[in-house]
N, C-alpha and C positions, 0 to 999 in steps of 0.2 A: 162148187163153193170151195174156195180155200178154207184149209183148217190149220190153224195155227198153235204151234206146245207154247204151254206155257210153263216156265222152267222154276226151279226154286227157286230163284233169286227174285224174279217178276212175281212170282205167288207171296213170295214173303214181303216184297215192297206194297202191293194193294192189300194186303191186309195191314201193313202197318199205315198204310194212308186212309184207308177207313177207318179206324181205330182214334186215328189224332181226329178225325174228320165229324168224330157223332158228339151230341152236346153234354156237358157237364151232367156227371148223372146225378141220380135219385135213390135212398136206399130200397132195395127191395123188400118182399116178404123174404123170410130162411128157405131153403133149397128142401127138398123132399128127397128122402133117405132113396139112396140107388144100391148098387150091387155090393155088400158086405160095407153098408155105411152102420157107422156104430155111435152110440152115444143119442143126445139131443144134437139138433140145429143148430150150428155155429156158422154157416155157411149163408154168406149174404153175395148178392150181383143181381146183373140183370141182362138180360140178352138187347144190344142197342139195334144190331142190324141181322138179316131184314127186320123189317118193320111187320109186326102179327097181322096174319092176311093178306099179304102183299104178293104180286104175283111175281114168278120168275120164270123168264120165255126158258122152253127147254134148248137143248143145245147150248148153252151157255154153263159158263161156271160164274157161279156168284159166291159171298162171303159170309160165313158168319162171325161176329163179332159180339164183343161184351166186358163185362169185370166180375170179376168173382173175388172176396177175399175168405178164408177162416177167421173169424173175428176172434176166438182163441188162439192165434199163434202168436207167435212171440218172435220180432226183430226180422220178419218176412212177410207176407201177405199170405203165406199159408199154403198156398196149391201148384204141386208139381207133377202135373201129366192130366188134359179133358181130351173127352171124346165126343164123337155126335153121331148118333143114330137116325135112323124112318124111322121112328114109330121107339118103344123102349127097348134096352138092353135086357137079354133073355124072356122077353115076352115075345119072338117073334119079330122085332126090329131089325133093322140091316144098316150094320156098321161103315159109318161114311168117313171114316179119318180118323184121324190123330192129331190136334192143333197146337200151337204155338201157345203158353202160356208167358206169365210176369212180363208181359208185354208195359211200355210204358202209358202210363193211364194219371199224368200227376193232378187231371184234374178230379180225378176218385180220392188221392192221399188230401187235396185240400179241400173239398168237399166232404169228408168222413172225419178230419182233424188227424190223419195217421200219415207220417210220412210215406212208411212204409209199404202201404197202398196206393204208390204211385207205380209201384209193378206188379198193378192185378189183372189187365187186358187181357184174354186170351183173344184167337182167331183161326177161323178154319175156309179153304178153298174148296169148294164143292162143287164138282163137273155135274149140273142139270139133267145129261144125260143119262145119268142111274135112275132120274126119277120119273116116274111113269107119270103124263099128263095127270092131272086132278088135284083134289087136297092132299097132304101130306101135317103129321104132325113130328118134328124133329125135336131130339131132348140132346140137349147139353149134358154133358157127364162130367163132373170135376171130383178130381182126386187131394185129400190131405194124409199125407203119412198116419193123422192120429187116428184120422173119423173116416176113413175108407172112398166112399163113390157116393157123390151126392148128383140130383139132378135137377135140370129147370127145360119146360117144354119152349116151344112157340108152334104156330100153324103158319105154314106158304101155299099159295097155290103153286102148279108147274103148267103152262099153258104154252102151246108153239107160237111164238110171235106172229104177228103179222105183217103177210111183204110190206117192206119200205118203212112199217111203223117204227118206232124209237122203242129201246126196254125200257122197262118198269122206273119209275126215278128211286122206287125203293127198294130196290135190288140193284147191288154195283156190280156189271157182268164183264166177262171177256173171253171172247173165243174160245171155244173147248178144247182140250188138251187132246194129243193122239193117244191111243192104248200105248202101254207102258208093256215088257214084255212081262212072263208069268215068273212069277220068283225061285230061287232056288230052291232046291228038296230042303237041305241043311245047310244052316250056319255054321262057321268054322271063326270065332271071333277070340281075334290075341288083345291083350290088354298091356301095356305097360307103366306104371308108374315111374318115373324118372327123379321127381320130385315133390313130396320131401322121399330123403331113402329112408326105405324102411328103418323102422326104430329109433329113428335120429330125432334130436330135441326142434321144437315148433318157438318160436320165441317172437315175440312182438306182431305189429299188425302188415298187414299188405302182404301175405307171404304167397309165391305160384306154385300153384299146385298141377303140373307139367306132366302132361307122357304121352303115349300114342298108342291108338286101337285101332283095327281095321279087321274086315272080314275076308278069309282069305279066299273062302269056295264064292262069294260076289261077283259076279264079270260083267252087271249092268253099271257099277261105279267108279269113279277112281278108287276111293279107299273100303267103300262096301259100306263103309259106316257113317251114319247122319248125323246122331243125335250122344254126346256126353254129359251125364247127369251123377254129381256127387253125394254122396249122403256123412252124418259122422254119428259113430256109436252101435248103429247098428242097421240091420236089411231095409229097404222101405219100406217093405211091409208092415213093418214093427213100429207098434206107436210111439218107442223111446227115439226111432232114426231122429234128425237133425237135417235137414238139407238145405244141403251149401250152395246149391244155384247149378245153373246148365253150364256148361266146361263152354268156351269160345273155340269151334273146331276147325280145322282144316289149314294149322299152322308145319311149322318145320321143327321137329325137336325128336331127337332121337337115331335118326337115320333108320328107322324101320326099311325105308328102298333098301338098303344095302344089305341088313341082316336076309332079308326076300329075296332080293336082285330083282327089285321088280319097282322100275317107276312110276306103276300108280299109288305107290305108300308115300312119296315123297310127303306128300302136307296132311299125312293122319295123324298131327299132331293135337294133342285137346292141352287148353289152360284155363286157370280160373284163380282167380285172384279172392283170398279166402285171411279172414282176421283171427288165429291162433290165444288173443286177449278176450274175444267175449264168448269161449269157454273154459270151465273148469281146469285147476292144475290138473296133473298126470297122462295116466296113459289112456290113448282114443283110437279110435278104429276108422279111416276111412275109408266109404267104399265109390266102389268108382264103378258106372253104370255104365257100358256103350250096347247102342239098338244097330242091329243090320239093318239097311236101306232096301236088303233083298228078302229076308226072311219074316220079317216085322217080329224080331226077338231078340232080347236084351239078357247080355252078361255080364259078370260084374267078378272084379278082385279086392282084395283085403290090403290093407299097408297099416302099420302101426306104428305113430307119432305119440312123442313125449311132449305136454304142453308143458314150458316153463318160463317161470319170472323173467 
């Protein structure tokens, strides 16, 4: 049997074509408080695909998809970083990923009356193969800077296909991926700000917010690094943080190759295009997130911008 990788780019495309693909949603019940969720319920989605009790041949990877918003945020949709578990987080569950969140979903923003809710999708790629033949119950994990890890279950079955037969139509599958090799001991993750320089004044809207991060002890990637995520004010842990959206990465700014001498930093460039007008005057702290691809762990530097008229 050939077995064929399926690569970021192909994993992130089927999940965004399931996503535009499932029908105008439905509000849900509120999500049920997950690992250090705090407060009441503000946490509204629903899981579109699969479909509860649907089966999925093993040896395949299939997807899961949905919309999740915080209905208390304000000028975002609320959630930045879900997960998905077997069964739950810290009860003996086994962690299956880390997905895609503010996916675009603009039929959730017109359907709920929120623009802003047009980037609630999240999406995860799940190789079959972790899952042992039978039922399974999988929970969604979604994170908000204020209210912590909320979650929502669903039930699949995992069954080996049968020769010649077709999969599941409610399961969107493809080819399982090869093993990936084991990740580094330690991460060694540089961060640069380039833009704005420190301390310097923030003025008006549409400003980039530019630099370059990459892991240096990495050698499964080019730049080691995947993922750029901004916050302003404070940790994201901390329910006062603000976040400013996931950085667009793998550009050219800064010449990290050359500071290295090494051409796989060429495009560890991250940008994000960020409006300095719909916050407060004064001074602001931004932090700037990057995750290793090798270590599955995130570090983060400080810079500090003057907001003014």
């Amino acid at each position: 049997m050939r077995v064929f990788r399926v690569s970021a780019v192909v994993a992130l495309a089927l999940v965004l074509a399931c996503v535009a693909s499932v029908p105008s949603p439905a509000s849900a019940d509120p999500w049920e408080r997950g690992p250090a969720g705090q407060g009441d319920s503000t946490i509204d989605g629903v899981i579109d695909l699969p479909v509860v009790g649907s089966t999925v041949p093993s040896g395949l990877t299939f997807v899961v998809t949905g919309w999740v918003v915080d209905t208390s945020a304000q000028g975002w949709a609320g959630i930045d970083e879900a997960h998905l578990y077997d069964g739950r987080a810290g009860e003996g569950g086994t962690f299956l990923g880390q997905g895609l969140v503010a996916l675009s979903r603009p039929d959730v923003g017109a359907a709920l009356g929120n623009p802003y809710y047009a980037a609630s999708g999240f999406g995860f790629v799940v190789d079959a193969t972790r899952l042992a033949p039978g039922s399974h119950n999988l929970t969604v994990y979604a994170r908000t800077p204020g209210r912590g890890w909320w979650s929502r279950p669903t039930t699949i079955t995992v069954s080996a296909p049968a020769i010649g037969a077709p999969a599941s139509p409610s399961a969107i599958a493809t080819p399982a991926p090869t093993a990936t090799p084991a990740p580094a001991a330690e991460s060694n993750i540089q961060i640069r700000v380039i833009e704005p320089v420190a301390n310097s004044l923030a003025i008006g809207r549409d400003q980039l917010l530019k630099g370059w991060a990459l892991d240096l002890n990495c050698k499964q990637s080019t730049t080691g690094v995947d993922r750029v995520q901004v916050y302003l004010d404070a940790e994201r842990e901390k329910g006062r943080a603000r976040y400013l959206g996931s950085a667009d990465y793998g550009n050219s700014y800064g010449s990290p190759e050359a500071e290295f001498r090494d051409d796989r930093f060429t495009y560890a460039g991250f940008g994000l295009l960020w409006s300095p007008t719909n916050f407060s005057l004064g001074q602001h702290e931004i932090y700037v997130y990057a995750h290793s691809a090798c270590t599955d762990t995130w570090q983060f530097v400080v810079t500090l911008v003057e907001i003014a008229d």
